[in-house]
N, C-alpha and C positions, 0 to 999 in steps of 0.2 A: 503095771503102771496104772496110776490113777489119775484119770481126768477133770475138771470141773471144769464148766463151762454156761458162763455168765453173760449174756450177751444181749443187747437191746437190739431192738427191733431193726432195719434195714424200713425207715417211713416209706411207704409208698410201693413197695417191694415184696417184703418177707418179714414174719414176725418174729419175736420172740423162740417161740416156740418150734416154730419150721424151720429157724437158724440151726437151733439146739441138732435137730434128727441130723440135719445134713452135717456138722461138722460130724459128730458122731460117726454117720457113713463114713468120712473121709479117715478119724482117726483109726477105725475099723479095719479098715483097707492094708495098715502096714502095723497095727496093734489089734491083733481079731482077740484078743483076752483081754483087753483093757477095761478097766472099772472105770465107766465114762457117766458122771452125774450131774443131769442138767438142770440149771436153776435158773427160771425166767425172770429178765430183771429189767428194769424200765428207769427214769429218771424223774418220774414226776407227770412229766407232760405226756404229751399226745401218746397213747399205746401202753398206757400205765395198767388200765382197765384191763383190756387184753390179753397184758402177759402175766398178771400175776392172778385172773380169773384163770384164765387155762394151764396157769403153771401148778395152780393148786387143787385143779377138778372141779375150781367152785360152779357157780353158775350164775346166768347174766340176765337180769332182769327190765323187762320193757314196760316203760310207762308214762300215761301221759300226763307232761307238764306242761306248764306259759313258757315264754319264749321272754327276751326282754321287756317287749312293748304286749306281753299279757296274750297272747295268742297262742291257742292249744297245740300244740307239738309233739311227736313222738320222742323218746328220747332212752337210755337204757342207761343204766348201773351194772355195778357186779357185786357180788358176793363173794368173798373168799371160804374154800373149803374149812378155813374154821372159823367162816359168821360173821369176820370181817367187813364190813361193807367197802368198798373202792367207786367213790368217786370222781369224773372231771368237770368242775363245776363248766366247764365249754359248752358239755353236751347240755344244759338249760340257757345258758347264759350266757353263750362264748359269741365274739366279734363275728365267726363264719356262719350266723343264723340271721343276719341280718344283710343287706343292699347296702352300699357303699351311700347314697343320700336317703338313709332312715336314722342312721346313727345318729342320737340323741340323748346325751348323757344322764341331759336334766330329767329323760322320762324312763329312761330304761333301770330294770329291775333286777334283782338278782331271787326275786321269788320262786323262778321255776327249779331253784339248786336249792335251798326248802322244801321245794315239794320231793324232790328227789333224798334228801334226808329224812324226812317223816314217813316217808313211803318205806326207807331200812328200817327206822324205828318200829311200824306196823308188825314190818314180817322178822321183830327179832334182834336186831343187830343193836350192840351197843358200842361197839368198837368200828370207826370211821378211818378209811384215809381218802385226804380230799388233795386234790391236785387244784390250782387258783389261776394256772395260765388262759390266755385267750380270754381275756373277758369282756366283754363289749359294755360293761356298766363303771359308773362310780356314784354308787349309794350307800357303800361303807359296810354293803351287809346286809342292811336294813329290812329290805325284802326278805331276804331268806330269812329272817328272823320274823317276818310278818305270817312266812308259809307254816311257821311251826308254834303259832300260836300270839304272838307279841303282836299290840297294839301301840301305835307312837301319836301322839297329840298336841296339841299346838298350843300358846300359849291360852289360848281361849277353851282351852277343854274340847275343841273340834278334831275328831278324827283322820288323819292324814291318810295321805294317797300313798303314791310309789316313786319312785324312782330318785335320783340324785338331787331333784327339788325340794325335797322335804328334810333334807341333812340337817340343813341351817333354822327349821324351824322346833325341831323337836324340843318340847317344852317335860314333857312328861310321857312315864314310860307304862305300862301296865303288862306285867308281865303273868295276871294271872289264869289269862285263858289256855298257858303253853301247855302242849298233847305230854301226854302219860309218858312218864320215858326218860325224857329228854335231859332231866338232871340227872341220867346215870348214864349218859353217852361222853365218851374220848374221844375227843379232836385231833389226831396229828394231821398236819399241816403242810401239803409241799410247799414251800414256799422259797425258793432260789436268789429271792433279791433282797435287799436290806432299807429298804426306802422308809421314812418315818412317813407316818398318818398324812401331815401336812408340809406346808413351806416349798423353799425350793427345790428342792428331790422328792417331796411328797406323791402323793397319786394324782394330784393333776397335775401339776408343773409337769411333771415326767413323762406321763400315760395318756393324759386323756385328747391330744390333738390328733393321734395317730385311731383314736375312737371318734372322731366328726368335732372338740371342740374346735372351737375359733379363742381367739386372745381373752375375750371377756366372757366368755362363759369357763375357761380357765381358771381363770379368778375371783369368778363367782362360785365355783367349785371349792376351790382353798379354801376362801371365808366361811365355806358351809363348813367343811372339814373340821375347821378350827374350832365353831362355834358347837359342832358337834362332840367333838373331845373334849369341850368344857362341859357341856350337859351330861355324858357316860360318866367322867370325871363327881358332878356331884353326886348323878343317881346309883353308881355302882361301885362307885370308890375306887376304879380303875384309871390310872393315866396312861392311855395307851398311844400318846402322841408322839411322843419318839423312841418305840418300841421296834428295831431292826425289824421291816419286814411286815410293818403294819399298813403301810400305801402300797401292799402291793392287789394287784386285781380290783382296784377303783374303792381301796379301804378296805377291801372285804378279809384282807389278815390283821388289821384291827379290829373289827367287827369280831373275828371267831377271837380272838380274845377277849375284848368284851363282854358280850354275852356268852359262850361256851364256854371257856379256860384253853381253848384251845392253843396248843403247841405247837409252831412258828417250825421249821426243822429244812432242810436241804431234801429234797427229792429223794435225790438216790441214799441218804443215811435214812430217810424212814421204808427203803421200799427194802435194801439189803437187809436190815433189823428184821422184816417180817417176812420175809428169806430165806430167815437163817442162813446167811451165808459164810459167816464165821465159821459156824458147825458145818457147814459141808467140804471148804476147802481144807479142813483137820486132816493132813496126810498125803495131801496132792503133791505130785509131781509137776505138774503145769495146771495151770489156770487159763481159760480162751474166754478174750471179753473181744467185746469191739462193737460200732454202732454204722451207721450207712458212709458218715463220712468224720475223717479223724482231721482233727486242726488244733489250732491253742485256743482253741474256746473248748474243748474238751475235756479243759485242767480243770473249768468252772462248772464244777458238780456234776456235768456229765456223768451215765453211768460209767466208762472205760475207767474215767476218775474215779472215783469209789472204789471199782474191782479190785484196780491197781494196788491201791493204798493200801488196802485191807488185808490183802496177796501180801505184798511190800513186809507188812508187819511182822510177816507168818512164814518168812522167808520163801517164799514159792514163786519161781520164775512164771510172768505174765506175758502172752504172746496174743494181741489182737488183729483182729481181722476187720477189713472196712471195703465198702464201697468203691467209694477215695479218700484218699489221705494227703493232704496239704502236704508244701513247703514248709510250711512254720508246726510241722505237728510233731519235730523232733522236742521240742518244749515235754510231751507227755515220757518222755525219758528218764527226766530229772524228776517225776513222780509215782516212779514205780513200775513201773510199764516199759520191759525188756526189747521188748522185738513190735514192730509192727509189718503188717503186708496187705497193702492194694490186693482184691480177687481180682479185676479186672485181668485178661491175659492179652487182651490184644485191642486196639484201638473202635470204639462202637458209638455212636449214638448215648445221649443221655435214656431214653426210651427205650432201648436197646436193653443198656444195661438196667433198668431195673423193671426189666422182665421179666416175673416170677420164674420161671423155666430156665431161663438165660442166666440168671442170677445166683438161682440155687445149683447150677453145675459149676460156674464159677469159684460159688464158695466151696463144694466138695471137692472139687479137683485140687484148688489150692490148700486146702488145709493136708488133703492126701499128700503133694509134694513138702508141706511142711513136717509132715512127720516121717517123710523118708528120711530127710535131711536131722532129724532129731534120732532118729533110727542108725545111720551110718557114722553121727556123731558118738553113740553108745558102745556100738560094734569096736569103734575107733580105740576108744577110751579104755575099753577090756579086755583091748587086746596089747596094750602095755606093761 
């Protein structure tokens, strides 16, 4: 029998990676010869870094950047075993490095997620994935494009500052101080939402209240947006204003289009692609995906979604495993995704349950009873 197992992280809990050994143990337990191969897989956001850094041997690099409001920070990337860089633009720029009354659209930066790319470009890396969620800015980019060399100016030939204030004035762009490299680096893009640059679904309509703005710094936002996609528009020939996916992260996936070429994609379609996970469920018998908790937001690019699909294609029965799994998460049925099962076995505490120790017996004992029950249905089978 052959196993693959695919499986995101349990936030808060267990990872990636510590999911993978204990199902393993469990399918061990009533398949002790089974070709069991594990492939760490993430969706983009939070724990993306993590699982596909230790999925691949690579290794994680610390260092330090600005924070929004330009204040020195520690903060890490990863490297994938084949030189890949992995980053989340969070860990410079993300909403959770900031106090609930400092958020400040108009001034926060997204420089420190530049410095964190120029930093892979130094030691090598010309192949990026970037994760856009959590972002406590809307400057379109602009910053991280200031960390890796690019100057923006105002109509007056005056050198501009940082942050979401300077959108609307960018007059002129000079891009020829940019570091060594950087025209031979590839963008993919986790990017999960389809919001255009500006307007009413744009990145401030949408994004930036739930970031500190009020009504008219909303709006002041827009008009920068706009005025800002007519200036890229003359000076790069790009229209990237209603580009699916370009408002998302306060512009900043218009931005990597813009300047990079960078590639706009769904999380889990660029993290399984670099996975290889196509090539590994080649012959599988079952596939085990599953993430901390299963609902009908898990049909929307989650990783379980992907596994599924992918599984689905290649005709191989997919059996996830969760946390908890909703009422409404019969919905991932009708997408490829055979079986689902709750570890939980007997009623606990939220803290309880995702208590490393507590957690990871939960899921080895249940996956152990799932493969009995896959076990005495084979016996069943062969003996007709």
């Amino acid at each position: 029998m052959k196993v693959v197992i695919a499986v995101d992280s349990f936030k808060g809990s267990l990872s990636s990676l510590e999911l993978g050994q204990l199902i393993e143990n469990g399918i061990k337990k009533i398949y002790e010869n089974a070709e069991v191969k594990k492939v760490p897989v993430a969706d983009g956001g939070e724990g993306t870094v993590d699982a596909l850094v230790e999925g691949t041997k690579g290794q994680f690099v610390d260092v330090k950047v600005h924070d929004p409001f330009m204040r020195l920070i520690d903060a890490k990337y990863g490297i994938m075993g084949n030189n890949v860089a992995v980053i989340e633009m969070a860990e410079a720029s993300g909403l959770p490095l900031l106090k609930p009354e400092e958020r400040d659209l108009r001034k926060a930066t997204t420089y420190g997620t530049g410095e964190l790319i120029k930093d892979a470009i130094e030691k090598g890396c010309r192949e990026f994935i970037i994760g856009i969620g959590g972002s406590a800015t809307n400057d379109a980019g602009l910053g991280m494009m200031q960390a890796l060399g690019y100057k923006f100016l105002d109509k007056d030939g005056e050198l501009l500052g940082y942050g979401g204030e300077i959108m609307g004035k960018v007059a002129e762009i000079d891009s020829s101080g940019t570091m060594d490299g950087l025209n031979k680096c590839r963008f993919s893009v986790a990017c999960d939402v389809d919001n255009p640059f500006y307007g009413p679904k744009g990145a401030a309509h949408v994004y930036s209240r739930q970031k500190g703005a009020d009504d008219e710094t909303v709006e002041y936002l827009d008009l920068s947006l706009q005025k800002l996609a007519l200036t890229l528009k003359e000076k790069t020939g790009k229209d990237i204003s209603d580009i699916p996916g370009a408002g998302a992260a306060g512009g900043l996936g218009g931005g990597f289009v813009a300047f990079l070429d960078g590639e706009l994609k769904p999380g889990i379609d660029i993290i399984l692609q670099e996975v290889g996970l196509a090539e590994s469920i080649e012959g599988a018998d079952f596939v085990i995906t599953g993430e901390g908790r299963i609902d009908f937001q898990s049909v929307m690019g989650k990783a379980p979604m992907g596994v599924s699909k992918m599984s689905r294609d290649k005709g191989i029965p997919v059996i996830a495993i969760a946390g908890c799994v909703a009422d409404d998460a019969g919905a991932m049925h009708d997408h490829g995704l055979d079986a689902f099962f709750s570890t939980i076995n007997y009623p606990v505490s939220l803290e309880e349950a995702m208590n490393k120790e507590r957690a990871g017996t939960f899921v080895e004992k249940n996956v152990e009873e799932i493969f009995r029950l896959i076990k005495v249905c084979e016996i069943k089978y062969k003996s007709r």
